[in-house]
N, C-alpha and C positions, 0 to 999 in steps of 0.2 A: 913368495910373500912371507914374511917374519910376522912370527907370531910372538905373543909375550914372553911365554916360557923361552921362543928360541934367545929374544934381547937379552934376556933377565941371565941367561947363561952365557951369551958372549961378552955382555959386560962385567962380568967375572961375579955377579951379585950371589950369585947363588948356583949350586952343582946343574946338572942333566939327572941328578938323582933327586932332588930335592924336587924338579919339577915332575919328571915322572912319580912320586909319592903323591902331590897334591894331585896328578894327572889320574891315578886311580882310586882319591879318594872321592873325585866326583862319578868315576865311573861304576862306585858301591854307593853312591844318592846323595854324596855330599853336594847339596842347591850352590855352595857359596862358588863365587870366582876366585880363577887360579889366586890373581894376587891375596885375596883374602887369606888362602887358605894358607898360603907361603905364610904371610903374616902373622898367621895364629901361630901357627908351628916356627915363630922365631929366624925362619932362613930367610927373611929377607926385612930389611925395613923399611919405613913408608917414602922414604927419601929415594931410596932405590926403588922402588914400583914408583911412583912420581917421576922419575927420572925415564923410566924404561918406556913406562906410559908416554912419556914426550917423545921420546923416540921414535915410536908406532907411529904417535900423530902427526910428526913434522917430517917425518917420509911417505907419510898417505895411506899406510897401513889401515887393515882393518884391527879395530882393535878385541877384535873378536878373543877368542881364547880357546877355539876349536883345535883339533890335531890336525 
């Protein structure tokens, strides 16, 4: 099952560094979700997490954002 972080890196939006950063800013209490936090931090834009987001949902994915 594909998760966002995995979309958001094989569509080339953004690194596997970039999601592990946001990946351990929630795991130090940051509440927000991955795409948010991508967001703040500039490595991706809302057109890319929109995009990545469609992807999740039109292949049935969960759009969870677990590991």
């Amino acid at each position: 099952m594909l998760k966002l972080g995995e979309i958001l890196v094989r569509e080339g939006f953004c690194t596997r560094e970039d999601v592990e950063q946001a990946l351990q800013m929630q795991d130090e209490g940051d509440s927000r979700r991955l795409g948010e936090i991508l967001l703040d931090l500039k490595k991706i834009t809302l057109e890319q997490l929109e995009r990545a987001l469609a992807i999740q949902w039109t292949t049935g994915r969960d759009v969870g954002i677990s590991r």
